[in-house]
N, C-alpha and C positions, 0 to 999 in steps of 0.2 A: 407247480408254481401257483401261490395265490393270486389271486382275481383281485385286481381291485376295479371297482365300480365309478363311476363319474360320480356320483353323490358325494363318497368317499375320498374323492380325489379335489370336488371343487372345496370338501369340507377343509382338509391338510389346507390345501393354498389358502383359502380364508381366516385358518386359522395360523398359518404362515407371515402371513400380511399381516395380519394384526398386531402379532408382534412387535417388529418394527414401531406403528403409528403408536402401540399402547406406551412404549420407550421413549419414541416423540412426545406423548403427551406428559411422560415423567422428567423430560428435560425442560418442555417449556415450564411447567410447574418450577421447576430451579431458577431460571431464566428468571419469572413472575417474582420470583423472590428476591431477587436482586434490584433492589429502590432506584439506584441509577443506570439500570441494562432501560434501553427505550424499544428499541428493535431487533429482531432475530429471524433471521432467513438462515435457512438451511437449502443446497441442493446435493442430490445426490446423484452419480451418475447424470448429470445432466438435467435432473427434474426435481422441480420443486417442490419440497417434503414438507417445510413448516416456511409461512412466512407472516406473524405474526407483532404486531404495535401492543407491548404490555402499556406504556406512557407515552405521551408524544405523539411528533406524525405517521401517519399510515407507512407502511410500506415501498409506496409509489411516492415518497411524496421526498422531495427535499432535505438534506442533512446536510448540517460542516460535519464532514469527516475530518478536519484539521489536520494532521500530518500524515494520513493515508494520502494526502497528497504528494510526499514525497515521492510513494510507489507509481503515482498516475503519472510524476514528471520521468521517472526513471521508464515507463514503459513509452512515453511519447520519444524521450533521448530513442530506443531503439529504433523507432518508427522514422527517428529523423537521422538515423547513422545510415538505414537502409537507402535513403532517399540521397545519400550525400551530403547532407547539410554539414558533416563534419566525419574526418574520417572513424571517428571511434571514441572508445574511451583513452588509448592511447594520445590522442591528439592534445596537445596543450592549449590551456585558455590564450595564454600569451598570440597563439598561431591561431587562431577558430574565432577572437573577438579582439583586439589589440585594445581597442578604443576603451575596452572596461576597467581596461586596465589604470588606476590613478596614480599621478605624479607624486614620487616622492615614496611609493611603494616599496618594500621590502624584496631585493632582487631574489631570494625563494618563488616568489609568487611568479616569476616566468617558467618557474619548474612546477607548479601546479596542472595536473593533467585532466580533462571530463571524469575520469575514473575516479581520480583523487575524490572531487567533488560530487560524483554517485554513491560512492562506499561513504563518504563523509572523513575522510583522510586526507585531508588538504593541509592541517596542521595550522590553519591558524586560530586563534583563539575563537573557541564558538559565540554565536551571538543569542543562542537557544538560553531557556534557565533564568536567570538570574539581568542577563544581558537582553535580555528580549526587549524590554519597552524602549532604552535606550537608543539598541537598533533601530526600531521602527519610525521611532521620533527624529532621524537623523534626517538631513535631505539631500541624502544619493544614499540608499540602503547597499548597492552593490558597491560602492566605493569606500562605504563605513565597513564592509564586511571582511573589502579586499585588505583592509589597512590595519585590521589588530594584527596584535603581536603572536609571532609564532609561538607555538608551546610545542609545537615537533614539527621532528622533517617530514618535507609532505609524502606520504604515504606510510607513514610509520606507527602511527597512534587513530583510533577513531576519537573525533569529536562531534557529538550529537549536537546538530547548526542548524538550524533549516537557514541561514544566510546562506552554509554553504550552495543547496540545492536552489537557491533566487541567485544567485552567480550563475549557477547552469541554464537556469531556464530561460536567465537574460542573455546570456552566450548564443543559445542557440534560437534564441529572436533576433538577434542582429546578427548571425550567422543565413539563417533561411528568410529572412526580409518580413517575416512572419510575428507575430505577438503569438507566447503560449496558447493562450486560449484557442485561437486560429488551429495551428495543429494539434490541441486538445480534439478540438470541436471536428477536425476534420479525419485525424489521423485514430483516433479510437471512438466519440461518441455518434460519429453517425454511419461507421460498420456495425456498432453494435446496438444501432439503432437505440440511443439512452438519450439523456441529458444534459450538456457538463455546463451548467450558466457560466458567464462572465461573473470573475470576482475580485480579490481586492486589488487594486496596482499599487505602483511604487510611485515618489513624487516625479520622476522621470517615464512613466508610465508602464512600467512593466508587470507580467502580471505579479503577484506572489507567488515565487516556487517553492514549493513545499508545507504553505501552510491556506486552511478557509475555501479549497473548493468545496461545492456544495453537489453531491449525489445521493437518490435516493438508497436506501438499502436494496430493492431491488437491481439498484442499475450496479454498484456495487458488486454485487455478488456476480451479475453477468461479467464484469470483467475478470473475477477470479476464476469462473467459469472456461471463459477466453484462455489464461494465460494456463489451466490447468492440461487444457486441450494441444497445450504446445502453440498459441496463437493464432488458432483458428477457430473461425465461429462462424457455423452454417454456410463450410464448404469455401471459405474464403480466409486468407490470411492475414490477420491484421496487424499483429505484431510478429515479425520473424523468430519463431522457434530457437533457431542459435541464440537471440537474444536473450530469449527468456533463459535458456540456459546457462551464459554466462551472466546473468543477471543470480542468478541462484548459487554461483559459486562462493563461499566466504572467503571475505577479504579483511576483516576486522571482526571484532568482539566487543560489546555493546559492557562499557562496567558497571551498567546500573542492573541490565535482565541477564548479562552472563549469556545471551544470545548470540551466535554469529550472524553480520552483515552483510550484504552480497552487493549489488546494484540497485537498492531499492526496498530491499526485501529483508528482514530479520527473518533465519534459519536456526531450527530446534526442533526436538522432539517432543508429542505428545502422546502420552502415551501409549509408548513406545513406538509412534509412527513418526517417519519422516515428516516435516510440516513448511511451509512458509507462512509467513504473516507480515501485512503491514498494519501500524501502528497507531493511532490519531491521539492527542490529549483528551483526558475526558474518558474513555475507553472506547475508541473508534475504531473496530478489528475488521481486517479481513484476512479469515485461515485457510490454506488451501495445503487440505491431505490428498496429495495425491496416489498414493497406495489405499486408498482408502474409496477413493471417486468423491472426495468432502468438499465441496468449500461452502462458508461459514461466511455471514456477514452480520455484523452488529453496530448498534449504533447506540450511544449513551449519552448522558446529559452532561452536553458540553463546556459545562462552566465548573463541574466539579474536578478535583485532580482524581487520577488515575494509577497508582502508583504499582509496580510487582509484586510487590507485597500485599497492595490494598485489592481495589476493584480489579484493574489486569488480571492479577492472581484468581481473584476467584472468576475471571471468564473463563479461564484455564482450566480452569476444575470442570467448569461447566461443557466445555469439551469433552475432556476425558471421562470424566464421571457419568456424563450426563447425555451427551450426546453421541459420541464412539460407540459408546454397549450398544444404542439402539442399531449400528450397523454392523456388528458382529457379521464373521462369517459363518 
């Protein structure tokens, strides 16, 4: 049997290691190339591989993640189904908040269920796109949002709203006596010991669900972190496990990325790995390979669009191409 030597053996692992980091430093090189990527963290297994500011703030430092906020509302809804605030996604807005409900409403919308409104299958006309300023400009966003007109039955069709996820998150403010941010701030950012500031409200005060909270990349990534671990972080549970899992089941298909949608979460593969990701405008990602031990956070310059085809697309590459080889098995 050959002998191998300690010399020879710390040599293989150093030169094992390096592998990896020399990958790492061929993906940030991709990364660097990309004029509107700002931020890139990587962890692996649990530890921090790259985390690196090509343009923009540090790492540690503040971001609108813009519609990764859906996913943060969708992980608080679990946090608050646990707690009772409502019994589930089964539960109807009509039964969990009555009072959001506006006069003159289309009687569909007492068949609108939490679910409905997490997968974004509520059916009624989005206010995202095109309708956006409109919405915001209104004064009752939830009752501007509850009153367009259907374009499907609810749970039939996805429509990309973030009105729909500010119905939920106001649901379940005046379901737990609580303002979003409250169980933001209580129910995820101080187990996982991060950040989550107060952000925008509604002219009735609520906060905005699904779009403009503002977290670091680092603190990002730790929640991708959290949810990859089955919802637990340093021995403690913060979001229930079940949840995360039926939060990952598809329930709709996205017709702009051909992605499925789950609770929060856009489901796909990359090459050829299982994946999750939440979304933000601007190209605000967080990817979480878990066959992989991946999760990926980025953060871009938030006033350019972001399209599948445009910047998205090539973060995507920049996964696959880019950052997967460096973790080969």
């Amino acid at each position: 049997m050959r002998t191998i030597t300690r010399r020879a053996a710390l040599a293989g692992l150093a030169s094992t290691l390096a592998l990896p980091a020399a990958a790492l430093e061929d993906a940030a090189r991709m990364a660097g190339g990309l004029d509107q990527l700002r931020c890139l963290v990587i962890l692996h297994e649990g530890e921090q591989r790259l985390a690196r500011a090509f343009r923009g703030p540090a790492p540690d430092r503040a971001a609108s993640v813009k519609s990764v906020s859906k996913t943060l509302v969708a992980l608080v809804a679990g946090a608050a189904f646990e707690r009772g605030v409502a019994e589930g996604p089964e539960a109807r807005l009509v039964d969990v908040a009555p009072r959001l409900i506006p006069r003159g409403a289309d009687p569909r919308v007492e068949a609108i269920t939490l679910g409905h409104l997490l997968s974004m299958t509520a059916g009624l006309e989005r206010t995202s796109g095109a309708n956006y300023g409109r919405w915001v400009e209104s004064g009752n966003w939830v009752a501007h949002a509850l009153s367009r007109p259907f374009v499907a039955e609810p749970g039939a069709a996805f429509q990309y709203s973030t009105g729909t996820f500010h119905i939920l998150g106001a649901a379940l403010a005046v379901a737990s006596g609580r303002s979003l941010h409250e169980m933001a701030e209580e129910w995820l950012a101080r187990p996982l010991a991060i950040a989550i500031p107060p952000w925008t409200r509604d002219p009735q005060g609520f906060f905005l669900g699904g779009n403009e909270m503002a977290l670091s990349p680092l603190a990002l990534a730790r929640i991708g972190e959290m949810a990859r671990l089955g919802g637990v972080w340093e021995g403690r549970e913060v979001i229930p496990a079940g949840w995360l899992e039926t939060s990952m089941v598809p329930r709709a298909r996205s017709p702009f990325s051909g992605d499925d949608y789950g609770y929060g979460w856009f489901l796909t593969e990359l090459g050829g790995e299982r994946a999750a990701y939440a979304r933000g405008y601007g190209g605000q990602m967080l990817f979480i390979l878990p066959d992989r031990a991946l999760v990926i956070a980025i953060t871009s310059d938030p006033n350019r669009p972001a399209r599948t085809a445009g910047h998205v697309g090539d973060l995507r590459r920049l996964v696959t191409d880019g950052i997967l080889p460096a973790f080969e098995a």
